[in-house]
C-alpha positions as CSV (number, residue, x, y, z in Angstrom):
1,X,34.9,164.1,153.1
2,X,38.3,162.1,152.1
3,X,38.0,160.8,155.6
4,X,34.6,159.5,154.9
5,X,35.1,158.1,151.6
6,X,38.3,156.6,153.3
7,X,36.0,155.1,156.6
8,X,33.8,153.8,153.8
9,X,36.2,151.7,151.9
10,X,37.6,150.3,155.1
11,X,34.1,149.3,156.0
12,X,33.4,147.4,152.6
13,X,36.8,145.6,152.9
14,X,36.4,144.4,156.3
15,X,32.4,143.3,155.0
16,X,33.8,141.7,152.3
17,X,36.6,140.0,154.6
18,X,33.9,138.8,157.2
19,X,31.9,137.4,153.9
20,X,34.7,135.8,152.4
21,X,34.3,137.3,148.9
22,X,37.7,138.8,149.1
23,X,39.3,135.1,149.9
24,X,37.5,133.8,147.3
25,X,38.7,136.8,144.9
26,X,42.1,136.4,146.0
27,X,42.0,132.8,145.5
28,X,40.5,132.7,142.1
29,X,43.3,135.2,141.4
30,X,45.8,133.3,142.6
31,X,44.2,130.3,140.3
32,X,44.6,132.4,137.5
33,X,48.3,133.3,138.2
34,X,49.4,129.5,138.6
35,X,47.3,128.3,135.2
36,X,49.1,131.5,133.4
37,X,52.6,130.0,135.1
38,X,51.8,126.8,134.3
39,X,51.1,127.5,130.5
40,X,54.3,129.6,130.4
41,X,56.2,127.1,132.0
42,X,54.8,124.5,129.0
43,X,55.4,127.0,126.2
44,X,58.8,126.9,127.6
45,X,59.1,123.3,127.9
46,X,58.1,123.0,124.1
47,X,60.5,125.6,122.6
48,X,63.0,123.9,124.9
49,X,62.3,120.4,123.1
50,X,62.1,122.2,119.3
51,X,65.4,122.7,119.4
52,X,66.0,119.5,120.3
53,X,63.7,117.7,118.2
54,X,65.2,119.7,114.8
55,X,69.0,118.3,116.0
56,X,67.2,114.9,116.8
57,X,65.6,114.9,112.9
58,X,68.8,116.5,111.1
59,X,71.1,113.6,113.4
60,X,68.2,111.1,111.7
61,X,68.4,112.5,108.6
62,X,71.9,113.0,108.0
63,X,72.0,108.7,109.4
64,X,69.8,108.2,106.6
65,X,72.6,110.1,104.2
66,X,74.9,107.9,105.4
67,X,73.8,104.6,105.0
68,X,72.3,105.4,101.4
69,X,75.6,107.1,100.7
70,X,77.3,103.7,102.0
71,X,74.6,101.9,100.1
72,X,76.0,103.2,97.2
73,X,79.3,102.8,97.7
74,X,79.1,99.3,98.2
75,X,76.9,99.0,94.8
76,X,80.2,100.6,93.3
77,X,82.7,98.7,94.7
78,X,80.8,95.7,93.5
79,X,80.5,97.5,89.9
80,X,84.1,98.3,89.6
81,X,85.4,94.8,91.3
82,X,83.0,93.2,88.7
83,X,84.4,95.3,86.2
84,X,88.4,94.7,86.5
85,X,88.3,91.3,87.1
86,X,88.9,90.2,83.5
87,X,92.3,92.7,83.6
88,X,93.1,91.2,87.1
89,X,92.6,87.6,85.8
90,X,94.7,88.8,82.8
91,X,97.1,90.7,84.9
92,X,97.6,87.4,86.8
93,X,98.4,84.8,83.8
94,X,101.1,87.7,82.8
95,X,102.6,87.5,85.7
96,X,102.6,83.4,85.6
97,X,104.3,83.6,82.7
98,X,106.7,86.6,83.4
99,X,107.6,84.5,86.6
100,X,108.0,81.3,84.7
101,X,110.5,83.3,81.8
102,X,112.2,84.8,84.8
103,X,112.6,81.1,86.1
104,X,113.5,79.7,82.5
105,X,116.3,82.7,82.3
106,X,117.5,81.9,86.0
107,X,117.4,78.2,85.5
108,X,119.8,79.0,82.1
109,X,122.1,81.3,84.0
110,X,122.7,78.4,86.6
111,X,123.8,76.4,83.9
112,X,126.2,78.7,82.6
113,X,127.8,79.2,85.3
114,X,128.0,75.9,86.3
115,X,129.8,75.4,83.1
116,X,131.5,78.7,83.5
117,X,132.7,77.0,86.8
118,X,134.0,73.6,85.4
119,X,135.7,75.4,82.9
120,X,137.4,77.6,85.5
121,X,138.4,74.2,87.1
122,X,139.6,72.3,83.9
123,X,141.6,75.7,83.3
124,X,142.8,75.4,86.3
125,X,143.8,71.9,86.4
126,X,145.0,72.4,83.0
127,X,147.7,75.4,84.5
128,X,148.4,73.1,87.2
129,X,149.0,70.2,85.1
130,X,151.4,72.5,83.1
131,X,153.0,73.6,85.8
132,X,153.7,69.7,86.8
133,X,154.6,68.9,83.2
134,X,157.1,71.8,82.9
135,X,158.6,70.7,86.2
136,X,158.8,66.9,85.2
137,X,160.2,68.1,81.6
138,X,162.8,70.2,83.5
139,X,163.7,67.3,85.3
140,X,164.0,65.4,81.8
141,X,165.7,67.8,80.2
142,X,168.5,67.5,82.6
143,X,168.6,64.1,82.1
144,X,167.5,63.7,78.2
145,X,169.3,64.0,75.3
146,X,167.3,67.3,73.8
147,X,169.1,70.3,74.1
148,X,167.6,72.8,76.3
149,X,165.7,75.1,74.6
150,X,164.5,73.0,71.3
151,X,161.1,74.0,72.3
152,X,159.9,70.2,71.8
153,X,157.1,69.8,74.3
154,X,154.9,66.6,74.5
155,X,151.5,66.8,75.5
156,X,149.2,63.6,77.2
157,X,145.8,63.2,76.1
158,X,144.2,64.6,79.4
159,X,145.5,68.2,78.1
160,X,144.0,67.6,74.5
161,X,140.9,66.5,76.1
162,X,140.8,69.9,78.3
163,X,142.1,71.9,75.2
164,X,139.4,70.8,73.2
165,X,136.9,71.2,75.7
166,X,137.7,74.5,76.2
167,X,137.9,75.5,72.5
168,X,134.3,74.1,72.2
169,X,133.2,76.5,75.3
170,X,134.2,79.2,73.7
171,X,133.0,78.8,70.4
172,X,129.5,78.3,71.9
């Protein structure tokens, strides 16, 4: 009996072959496989691109951050600039005139030691001229009639001069 049930099956599958219902059956089927494939392959495609499209709209969003963030930054720059420049313009005149007292004081040291300097030179011509005096005085004493050691010296009015000069230098 198998082998009749068997012989039976055979026959309907070769009648169905020689119709062409099974081609059509196995193409439909085939159909059906691709469509399911080709919707599989677009779900894939789409979770593929969610990722993608989440980064894309965080990188846009976090731009957005940014340039409000910078936005604002600038706004405060502007506040603060707009707010010290009274202190900076104050600042500056202090400066001006701490650079112009630092000039005065400069300018008054230059003096001094300019007269600091001519008095260094008077001193020195003064010690010099001593020095000449004693030696021309030595050289009178051996031929004048003062004893040696009187202690009588004469002084010209070029050493009054530099005396005096230098008794008003000190005294100021």
């Amino acid at each position: 009996m198998e082998k009749l049930i068997e012989f039976g099956r055979r026959a309907m599958f070769y009648a169905r072959v020689l119709s062409g219902y099974e081609e059509r059956r196995i193409r439909s089927y085939r159909l059906q496989i691709q469509q399911r494939l080709a919707k599989a392959e677009e779900r894939k495609a789409a979770l593929r691109k969610i990722p993608e499209q989440v980064i894309l709209s965080e990188v846009r969003r976090m731009v957005e951050e940014m340039q409000s963030l910078n936005k604002k930054l600038e706004e405060t720059e502007a506040a603060i600039d707009e707010y010290f420049s009274p202190l900076d313009k104050e600042a500056e005149t202090i400066m001006k005139i701490q650079l112009e007292g630092e000039e005065k004081s400069m300018k008054e040291m230059v003096k001094t030691m300019q007269r600091q300097a001519i008095l260094e030179k008077e001193e020195a011509e003064r010690i010099a001229n001593v020095g000449d005096v004693d030696a021309k005085q030595h050289m009178q004493d051996k031929s004048s009639p003062n004893p040696p050691g009187t202690g009588i010296k004469l002084c010209n009015a070029k050493e009054k001069s530099t005396f005096a000069h230098s008794a008003v230098a000190l005294l100021a």
